[in-house]
C-alpha positions in Angstrom: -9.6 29.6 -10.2 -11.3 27.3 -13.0 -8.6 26.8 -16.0 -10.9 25.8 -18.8 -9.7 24.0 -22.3 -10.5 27.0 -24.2 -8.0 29.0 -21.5 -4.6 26.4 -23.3 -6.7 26.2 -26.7 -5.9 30.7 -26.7 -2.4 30.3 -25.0 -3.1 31.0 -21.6 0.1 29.7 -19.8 -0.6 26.6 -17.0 -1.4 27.5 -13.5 1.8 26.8 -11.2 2.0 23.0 -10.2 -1.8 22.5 -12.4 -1.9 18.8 -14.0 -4.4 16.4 -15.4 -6.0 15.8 -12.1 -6.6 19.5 -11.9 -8.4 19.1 -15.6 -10.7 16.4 -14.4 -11.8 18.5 -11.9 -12.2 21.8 -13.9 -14.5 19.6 -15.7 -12.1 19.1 -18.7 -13.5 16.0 -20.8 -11.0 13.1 -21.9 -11.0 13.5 -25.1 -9.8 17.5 -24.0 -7.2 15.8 -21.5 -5.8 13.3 -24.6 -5.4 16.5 -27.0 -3.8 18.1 -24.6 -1.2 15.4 -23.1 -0.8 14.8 -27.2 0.5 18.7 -27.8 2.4 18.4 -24.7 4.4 15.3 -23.6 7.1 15.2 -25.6 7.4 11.0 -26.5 10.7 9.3 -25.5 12.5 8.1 -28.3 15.9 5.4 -28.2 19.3 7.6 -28.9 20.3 7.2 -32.6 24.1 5.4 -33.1 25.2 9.1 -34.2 24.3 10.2 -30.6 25.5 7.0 -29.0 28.7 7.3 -29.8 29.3 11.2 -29.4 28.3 10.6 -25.5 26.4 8.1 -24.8 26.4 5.7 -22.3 29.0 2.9 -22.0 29.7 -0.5 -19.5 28.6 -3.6 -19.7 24.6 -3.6 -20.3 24.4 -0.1 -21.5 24.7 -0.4 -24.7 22.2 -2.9 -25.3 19.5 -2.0 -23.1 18.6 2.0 -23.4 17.0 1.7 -19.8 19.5 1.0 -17.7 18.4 4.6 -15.7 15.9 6.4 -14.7 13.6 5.2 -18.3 10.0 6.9 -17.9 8.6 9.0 -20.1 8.1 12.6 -19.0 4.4 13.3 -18.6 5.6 17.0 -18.1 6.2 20.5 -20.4 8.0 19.5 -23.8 10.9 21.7 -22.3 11.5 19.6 -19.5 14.3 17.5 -19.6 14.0 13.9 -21.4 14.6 11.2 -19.4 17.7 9.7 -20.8 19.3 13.2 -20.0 19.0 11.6 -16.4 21.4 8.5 -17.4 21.8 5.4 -15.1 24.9 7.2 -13.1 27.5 5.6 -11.3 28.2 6.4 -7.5 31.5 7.9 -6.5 34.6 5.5 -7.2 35.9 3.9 -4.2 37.3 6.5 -1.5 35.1 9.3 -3.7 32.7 10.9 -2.8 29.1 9.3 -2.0 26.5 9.0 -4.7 23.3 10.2 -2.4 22.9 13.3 -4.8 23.9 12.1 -8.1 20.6 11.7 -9.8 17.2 13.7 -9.0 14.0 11.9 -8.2 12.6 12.2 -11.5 10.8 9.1 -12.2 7.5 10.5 -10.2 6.9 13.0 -13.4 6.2 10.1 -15.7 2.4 9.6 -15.5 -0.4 12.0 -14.0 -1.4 12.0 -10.8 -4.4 12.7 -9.0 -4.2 15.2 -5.7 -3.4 12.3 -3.7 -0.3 11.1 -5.4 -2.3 8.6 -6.8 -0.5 7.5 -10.6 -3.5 7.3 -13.1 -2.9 4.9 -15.5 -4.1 3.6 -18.9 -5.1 0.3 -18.4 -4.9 -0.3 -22.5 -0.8 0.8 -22.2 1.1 -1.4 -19.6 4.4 0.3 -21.0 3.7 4.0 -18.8 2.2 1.8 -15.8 5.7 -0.4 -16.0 8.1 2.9 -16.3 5.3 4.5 -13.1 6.3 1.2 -11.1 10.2 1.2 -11.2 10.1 4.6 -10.2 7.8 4.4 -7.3 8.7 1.2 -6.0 12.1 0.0 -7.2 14.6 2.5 -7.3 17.6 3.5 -4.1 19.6 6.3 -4.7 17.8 7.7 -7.7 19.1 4.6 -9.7 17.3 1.3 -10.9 17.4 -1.7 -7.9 15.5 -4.3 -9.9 16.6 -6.1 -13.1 14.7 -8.8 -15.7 18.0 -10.7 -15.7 18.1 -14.5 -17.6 14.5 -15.2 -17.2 14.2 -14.5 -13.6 14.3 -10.9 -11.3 16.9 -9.4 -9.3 16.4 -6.8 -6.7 19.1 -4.8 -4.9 18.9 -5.0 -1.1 21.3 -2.9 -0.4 24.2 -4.7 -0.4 23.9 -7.0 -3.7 20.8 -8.1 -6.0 18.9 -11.0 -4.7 16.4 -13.6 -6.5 13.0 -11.7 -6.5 10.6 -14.1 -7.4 8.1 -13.8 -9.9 5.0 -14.4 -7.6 6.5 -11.4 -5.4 7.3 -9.3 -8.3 3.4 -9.9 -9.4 1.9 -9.3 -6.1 3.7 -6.4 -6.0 1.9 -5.2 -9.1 -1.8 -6.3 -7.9 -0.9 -3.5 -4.7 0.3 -1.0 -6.6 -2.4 -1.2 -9.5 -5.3 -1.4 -6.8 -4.1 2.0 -5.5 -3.5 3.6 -9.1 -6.5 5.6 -10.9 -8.1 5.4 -14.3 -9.6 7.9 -16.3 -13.3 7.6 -17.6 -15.0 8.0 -20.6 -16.0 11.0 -20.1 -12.2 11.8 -18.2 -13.8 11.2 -14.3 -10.9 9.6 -12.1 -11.9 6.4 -11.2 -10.5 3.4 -9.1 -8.1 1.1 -11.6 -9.3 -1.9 -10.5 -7.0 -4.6 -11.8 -7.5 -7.9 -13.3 -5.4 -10.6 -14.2 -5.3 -9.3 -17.5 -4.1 -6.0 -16.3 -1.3 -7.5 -13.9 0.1 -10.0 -16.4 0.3 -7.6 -19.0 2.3 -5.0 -16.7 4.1 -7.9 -15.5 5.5 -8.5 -18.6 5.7 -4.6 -19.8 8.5 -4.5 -16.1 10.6 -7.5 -17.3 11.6 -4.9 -20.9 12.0 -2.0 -19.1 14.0 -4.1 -16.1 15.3 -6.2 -19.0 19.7 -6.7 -18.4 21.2 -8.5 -21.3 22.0 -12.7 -20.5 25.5 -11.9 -22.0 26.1 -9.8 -18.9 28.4 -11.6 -15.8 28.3 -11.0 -12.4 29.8 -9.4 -10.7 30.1 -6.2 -13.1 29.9 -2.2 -13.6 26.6 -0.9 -14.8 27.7 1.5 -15.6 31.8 2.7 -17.4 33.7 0.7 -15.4 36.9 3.1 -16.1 38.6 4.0 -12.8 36.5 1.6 -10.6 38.0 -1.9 -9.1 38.0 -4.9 -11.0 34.6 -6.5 -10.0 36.7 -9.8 -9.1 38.0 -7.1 -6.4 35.1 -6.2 -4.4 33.5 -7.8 -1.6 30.0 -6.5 -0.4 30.0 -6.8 3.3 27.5 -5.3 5.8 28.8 -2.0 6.1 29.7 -1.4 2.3 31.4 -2.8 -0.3 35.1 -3.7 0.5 38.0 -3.8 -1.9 40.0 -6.7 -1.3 43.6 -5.9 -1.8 43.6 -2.6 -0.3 40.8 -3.0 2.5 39.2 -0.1 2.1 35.5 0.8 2.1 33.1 2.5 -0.2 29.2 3.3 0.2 27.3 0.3 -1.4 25.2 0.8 -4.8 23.1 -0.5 -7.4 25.2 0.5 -10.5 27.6 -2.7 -9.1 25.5 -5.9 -10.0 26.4 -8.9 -7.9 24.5 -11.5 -6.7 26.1 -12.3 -3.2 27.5 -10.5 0.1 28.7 -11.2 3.0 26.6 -10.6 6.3 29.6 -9.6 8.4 31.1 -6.3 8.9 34.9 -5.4 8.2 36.6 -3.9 10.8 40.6 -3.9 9.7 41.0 -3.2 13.8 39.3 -6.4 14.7 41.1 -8.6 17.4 42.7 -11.7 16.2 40.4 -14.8 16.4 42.0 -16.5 19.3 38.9 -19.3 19.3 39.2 -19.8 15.5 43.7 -20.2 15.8 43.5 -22.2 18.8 40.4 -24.5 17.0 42.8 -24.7 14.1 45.3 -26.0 16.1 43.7 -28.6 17.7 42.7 -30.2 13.8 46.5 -30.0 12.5 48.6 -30.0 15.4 51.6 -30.0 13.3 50.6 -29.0 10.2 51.1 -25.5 9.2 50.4 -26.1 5.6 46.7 -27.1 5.6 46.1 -24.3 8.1 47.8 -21.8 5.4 46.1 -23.9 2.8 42.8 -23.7 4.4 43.0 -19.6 5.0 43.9 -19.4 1.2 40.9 -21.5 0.5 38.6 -18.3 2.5 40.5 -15.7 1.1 39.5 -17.3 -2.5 35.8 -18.0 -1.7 35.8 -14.0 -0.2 36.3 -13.3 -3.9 34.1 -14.0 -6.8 37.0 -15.1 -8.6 36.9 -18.9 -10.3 40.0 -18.8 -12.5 42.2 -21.2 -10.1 39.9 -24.3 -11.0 39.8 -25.9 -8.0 37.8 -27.5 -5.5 38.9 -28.0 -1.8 38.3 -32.0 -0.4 38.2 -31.7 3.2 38.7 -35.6 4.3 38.5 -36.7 7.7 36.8 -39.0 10.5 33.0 -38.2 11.9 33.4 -35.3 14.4 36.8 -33.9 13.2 35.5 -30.5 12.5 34.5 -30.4 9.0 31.1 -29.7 9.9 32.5 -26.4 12.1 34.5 -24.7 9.4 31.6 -25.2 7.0 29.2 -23.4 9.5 32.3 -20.6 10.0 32.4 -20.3 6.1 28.7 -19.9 5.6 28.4 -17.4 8.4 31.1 -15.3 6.7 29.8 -15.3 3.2 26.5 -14.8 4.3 23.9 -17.8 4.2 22.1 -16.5 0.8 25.7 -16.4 -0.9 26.0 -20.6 0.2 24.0 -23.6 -1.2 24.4 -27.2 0.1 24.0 -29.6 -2.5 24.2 -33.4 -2.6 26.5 -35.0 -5.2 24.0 -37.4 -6.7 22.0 -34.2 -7.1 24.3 -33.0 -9.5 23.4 -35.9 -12.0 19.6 -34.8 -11.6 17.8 -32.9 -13.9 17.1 -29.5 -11.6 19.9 -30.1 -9.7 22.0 -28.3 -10.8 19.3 -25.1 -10.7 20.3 -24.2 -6.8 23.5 -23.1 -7.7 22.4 -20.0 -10.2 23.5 -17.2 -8.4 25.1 -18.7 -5.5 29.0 -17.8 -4.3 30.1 -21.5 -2.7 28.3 -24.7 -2.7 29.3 -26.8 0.2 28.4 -30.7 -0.1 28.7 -31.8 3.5 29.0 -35.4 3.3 30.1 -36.9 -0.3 28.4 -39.9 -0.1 27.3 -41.8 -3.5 25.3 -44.5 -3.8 26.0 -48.1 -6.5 23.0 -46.2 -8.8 24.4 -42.8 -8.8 25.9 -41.7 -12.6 29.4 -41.2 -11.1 30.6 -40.0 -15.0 27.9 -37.2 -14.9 28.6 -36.3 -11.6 32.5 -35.5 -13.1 31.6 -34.4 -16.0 29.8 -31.5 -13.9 32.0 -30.8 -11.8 34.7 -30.5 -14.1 32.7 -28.1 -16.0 31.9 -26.0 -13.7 35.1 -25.6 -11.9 36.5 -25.3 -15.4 34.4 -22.4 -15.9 32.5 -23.8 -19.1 29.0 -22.3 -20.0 26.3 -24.8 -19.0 22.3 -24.9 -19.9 20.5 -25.9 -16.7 16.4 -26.8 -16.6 14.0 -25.1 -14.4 11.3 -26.2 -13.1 8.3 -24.2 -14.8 10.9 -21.3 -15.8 13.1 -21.5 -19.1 16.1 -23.0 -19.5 19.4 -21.0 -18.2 22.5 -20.5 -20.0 25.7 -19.2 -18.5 28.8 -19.4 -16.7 28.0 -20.1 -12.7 30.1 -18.6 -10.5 29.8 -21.4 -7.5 32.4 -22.7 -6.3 32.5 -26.3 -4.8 33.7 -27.4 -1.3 33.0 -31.1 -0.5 33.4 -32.5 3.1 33.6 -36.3 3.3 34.2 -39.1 5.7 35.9 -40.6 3.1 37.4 -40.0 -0.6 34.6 -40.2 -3.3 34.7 -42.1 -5.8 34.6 -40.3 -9.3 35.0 -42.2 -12.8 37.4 -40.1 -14.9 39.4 -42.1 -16.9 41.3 -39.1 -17.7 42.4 -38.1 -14.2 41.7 -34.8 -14.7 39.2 -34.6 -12.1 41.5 -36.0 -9.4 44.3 -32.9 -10.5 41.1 -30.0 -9.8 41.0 -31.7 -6.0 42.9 -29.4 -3.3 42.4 -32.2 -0.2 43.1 -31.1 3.3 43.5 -34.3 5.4 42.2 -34.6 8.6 43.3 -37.2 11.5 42.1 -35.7 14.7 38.4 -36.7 16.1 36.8 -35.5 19.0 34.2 -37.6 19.4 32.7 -37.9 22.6 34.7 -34.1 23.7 33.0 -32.2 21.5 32.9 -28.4 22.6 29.4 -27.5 23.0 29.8 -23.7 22.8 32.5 -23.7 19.9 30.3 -22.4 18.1 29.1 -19.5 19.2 32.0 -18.2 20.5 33.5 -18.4 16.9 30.4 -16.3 15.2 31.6 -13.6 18.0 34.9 -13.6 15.9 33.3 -13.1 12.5 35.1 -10.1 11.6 38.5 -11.0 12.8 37.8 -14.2 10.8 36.9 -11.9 7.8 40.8 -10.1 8.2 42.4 -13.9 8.5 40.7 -14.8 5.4 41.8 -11.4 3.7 45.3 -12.2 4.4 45.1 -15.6 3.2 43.4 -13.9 0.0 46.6 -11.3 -0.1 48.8 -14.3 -0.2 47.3 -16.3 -2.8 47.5 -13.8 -5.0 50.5 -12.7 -4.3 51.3 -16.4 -5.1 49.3 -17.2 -7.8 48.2 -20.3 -7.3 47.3 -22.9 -4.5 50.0 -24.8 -2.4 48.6 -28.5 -1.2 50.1 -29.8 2.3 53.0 -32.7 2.0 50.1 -34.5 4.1 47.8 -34.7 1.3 50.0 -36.4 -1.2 49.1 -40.1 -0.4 45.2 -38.7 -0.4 45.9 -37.7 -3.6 47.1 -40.3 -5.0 44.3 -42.8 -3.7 41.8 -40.1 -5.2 43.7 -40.7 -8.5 43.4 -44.2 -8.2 39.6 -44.6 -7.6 38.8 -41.9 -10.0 40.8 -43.6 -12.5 41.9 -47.3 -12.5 43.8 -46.7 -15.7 46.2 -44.4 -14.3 46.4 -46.3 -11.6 47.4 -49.3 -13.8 49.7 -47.0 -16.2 52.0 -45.7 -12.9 52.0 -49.0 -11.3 52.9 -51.9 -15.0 53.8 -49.3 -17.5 56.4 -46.9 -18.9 55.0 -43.7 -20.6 58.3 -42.0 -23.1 58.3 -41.2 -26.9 59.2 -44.4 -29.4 58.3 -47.0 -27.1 55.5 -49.9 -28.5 53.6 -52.6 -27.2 50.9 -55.0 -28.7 47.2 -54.0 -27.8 46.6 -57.8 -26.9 49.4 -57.5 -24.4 48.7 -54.1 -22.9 44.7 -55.4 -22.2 45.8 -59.0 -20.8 48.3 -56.8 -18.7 45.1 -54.7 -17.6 43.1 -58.1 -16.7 46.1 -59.2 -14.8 46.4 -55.9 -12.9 42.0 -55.7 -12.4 42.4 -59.7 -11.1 44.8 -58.1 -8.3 43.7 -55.4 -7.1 39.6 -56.6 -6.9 38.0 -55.1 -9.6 35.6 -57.6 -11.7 35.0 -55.9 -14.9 38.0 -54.8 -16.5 35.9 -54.2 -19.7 36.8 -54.8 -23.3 39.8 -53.9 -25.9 38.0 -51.2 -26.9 37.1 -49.5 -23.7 40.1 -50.1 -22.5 41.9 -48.0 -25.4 39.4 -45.4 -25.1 40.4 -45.0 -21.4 44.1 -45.3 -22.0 44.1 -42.8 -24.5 41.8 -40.9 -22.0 44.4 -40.9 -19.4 48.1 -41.0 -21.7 48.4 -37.9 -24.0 49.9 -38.1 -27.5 49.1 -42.3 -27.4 48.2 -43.7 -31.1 47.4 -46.7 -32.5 49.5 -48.3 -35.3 49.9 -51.6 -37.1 53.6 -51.6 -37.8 55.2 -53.8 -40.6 53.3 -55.4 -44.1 51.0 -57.6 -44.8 47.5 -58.8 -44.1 48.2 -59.9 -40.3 49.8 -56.8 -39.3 49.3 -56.5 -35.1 47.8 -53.3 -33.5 50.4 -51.7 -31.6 50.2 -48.2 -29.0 52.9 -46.2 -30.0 54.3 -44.1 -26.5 53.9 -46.7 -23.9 55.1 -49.7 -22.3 55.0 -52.7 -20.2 57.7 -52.5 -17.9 59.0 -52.1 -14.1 59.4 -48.5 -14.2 56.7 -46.4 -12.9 55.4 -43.1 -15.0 56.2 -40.3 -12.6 53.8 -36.9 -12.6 50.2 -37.0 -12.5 48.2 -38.2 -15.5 48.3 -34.8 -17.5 52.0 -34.7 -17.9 52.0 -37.9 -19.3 
């Protein structure tokens, strides 16, 4: 039966299921189609602040981006349902129910469609052809699995959101364009046939209606976070996402945005890693405390949580192990979750850019080189594990700004040497000493018999999480002390000098002319060349001795400059440089 514009124009009611397709073919012409899409779409308009705050959505991006959900505009009846009636839902709190059912499959009503399912699109409005896109192509579970998120894309895949590149993103657009429709002038369907025009301008249509908010950490809620884990909680593993201090399970979803997982499977009845004990064993023989410090370190780097501000230093002779536990550590976070950067790298100008989005960076071998910009290298790491904000360059891509989450593990030969006059970089170091080397009996098949004991790993790290936050903070092994204490001394000279000639206590004085010749005297012994001037000398001391001022005590023209808090004597400043 032929339903003719002058059938709507007199109030005939729509054949079940008819559409614009159906028009085109009962010889409708587009200007009939566009009166009649005009009288009966009803436009999606933003909630008002009124509305908002009676019920609308709340958690962290909701409130400042309206499409969080399921954000097309209904090509349907102007009863039907708008589309923010269909909000971006949460899935059932952990041990709830599962979120399979929550939200309807509404997205497909946004745009006509020919009788082949084919979207026909306008290629003059990339807005509709964006919204047509995320619902066809990039949602799981009814909810969005694809966000615009600090210049780049994220897509959800199915256990955490993942860099989506832009050229992917873009070809992605070409396919699904070359299979839409177009209406004619005179309202035929016809092939879309994109061009570059066409694709960039949908391209950039996807990244507002994908768009999350930069202010926005990972990991977080999408959605009201109320009654859920703290995100610093929650672990995506293989078969769901696992809740740290209570180990249990939940179904996996997009409404929890976070950008790493691990690829192992958590089985609270695995068997105990004999392999990975007995391997232990054999680098600390008798040391209990770096193997407790070490599972702490797992159970910290199983989380996404940075607030401890530190950064293990696993030292030790070639073929000691190092290279094994940082193979065991990537396997169990999941390979996209690790980077492996160089320190010199982190002085570069990109260098810092493979770290965005990344859970641990492991630097294998900590080797620097006479040219390397030892002060930038510290000043990086110290604000990153200090969890300071930090712009990073991209190549061809905008700058970034925002808090990473990586956190560093360096394996060395030997310590590195950092400048930081202030010793404060030496005080972020958790070193693990190493003694043992099996060179020339190394075990082959190691290896592979430890990836077998992946999730009994996963439990031995869990524990060591339990513990440290039962604890509260890290305990370093009684074997790492004189590490430690060379660390501090390569780092920073000044300290070195200040334990070693001086005594650091309130109303003590000495003459800046006989502190620096005391410096020369102590650079003369100990090798170093270039003890510097008076005044970088003071700027480091002050660096490294809190509260120290500079005075010129007494009257008269030829008053002497004196540092008030310190002194040259035979007793040695106890504590570490930032209890001075």
């Amino acid at each position: 039966m032929t339903y003719r514009f002058e059938d709507w124009k007199s109030g005939e009611p729509l054949p079940k299921g008819w559409d614009a397709a159906d028009a085109v073919r009962d010889g409708w012409t587009k200007k009939d189609i566009d009166d009649w899409l005009r009288a009966t779409v009803k436009p999606w308009k933003p909630k008002s602040a009124t509305e908002l705050a009676a019920g609308g959505r709340k958690g962290a991006a909701a409130q400042d981006d309206e499409h969080l959900g399921q954000d097309h505009a209904s090509a349907g009846p102007s009863e039907g349902p708008e589309p923010d009636q269909h909000p971006f839902l949460p899935d059932a709190p952990i041990g709830g129910q599962d979120d399979a059912d929550i939200l309807p499959d509404t997205g497909r009503r946004g745009v006509p469609r020919d009788s082949g399912g084919h979207p026909i699109l306008d290629p003059r409005d990339p807005m509709p052809s964006a919204r047509a896109l995320l619902a066809d192509c990039y949602t799981a579970k009814g909810l969005r699995a694809i966000h615009h998120y600090r210049g780049t894309f994220w897509r959800w895949n199915g256990a955490c959101f993942r860099d989506a590149d832009r050229d992917s993103v873009q070809a992605h657009v070409w396919k699904y364009l070359d299979a839409a429709r177009r209406l004619g002038k005179e309202g035929e369907v016809l092939l879309y046939q994109p061009n570059r025009t066409a694709v960039d301008n949908v391209v950039e249509a996807f990244k507002a209606v994908c768009n999350l908010p930069g202010h926005v950490e990972a990991p977080t809620w999408l959605i009201d976070g109320k009654n859920r884990p703290d995100p610093q909680e929650l672990l995506p593993v293989r078969n769901g996402l696992l809740h740290l201090p209570s180990g249990r399970l939940s179904s996996p979803t997009p409404s929890f945005f976070c950008l790493n997982a691990s690829a192992v499977a958590f089985d609270p009845d695995a068997p105990e890693p004999v392999e990975w004990l007995k391997f232990l064993k054999m680098i600390w023989p008798d040391d209990v405390q770096a193997i407790e410090a070490l599972q702490d370190i797992f159970g910290y780097l199983l989380s996404p949580d940075t607030s401890q501000h530190k950064i293990p230093l696993i030292i030790g002779p070639k073929r000691s192990g190092k290279g094994t536990i940082a193979r065991v550590l990537t396997a169990l976070l999941g390979r996209d979750s690790v980077t492996a950067p160089t320190l010199a790298s982190l002085a570069t100008n990109f260098g810092l850019a493979p770290l965005i989005g990344k859970s641990v960076g492991i630097i294998g071998d900590a080797r620097l080189s006479r040219k390397a910009d030892q002060s930038a290298i510290a000043e990086r790491l110290l604000s990153i594990s200090g969890e300071d904000s930090i712009t990073i360059d991209r190549k061809h891509l905008t700058a970034w700004t925002g808090r990473l989450g990586v956190r560093f593990v360096i394996m060395s030969n030997e310590l590195p040497r950092l400048s930081d006059a202030s010793g404060a970089l030496a005080s972020r170091f958790l070193v693990l000493p190493m003694n043992n080397s099996f060179y020339g009996k190394e075990d082959r098949g190691l290896g592979n018999r430890l990836m077998t004991e992946l999730p009994g790993i996963l439990n031995w790290s869990q524990a060591g999480y339990l513990r440290l936050r039962k604890r509260g903070y890290f305990v370093p092994p009684d074997s790492a002390i004189q590490a430690v204490e060379e660390l501090e001394s390569l780092g920073s000279p000044i300290s070195a000098f200040v334990k070693e000639r001086c005594t650091v206590a309130p109303g003590l004085r000495c003459a800046v002319d006989d502190m620096f010749a005391a410096w020369q005297s102590w650079c003369a012994s100990n090798g170093r060349k270039e003890p510097g001037t008076v005044q970088s000398f003071g700027r480091d001391l002050r660096a490294a001795v809190n509260g120290l001022a500079v005075t010129r005590p007494g009257a008269g023209v030829m008053r002497v400059r004196h540092y008030e808090g310190i002194d040259l004597g035979g007793s040695v400043s106890s504590g570490s440089p930032e209890d001075w």
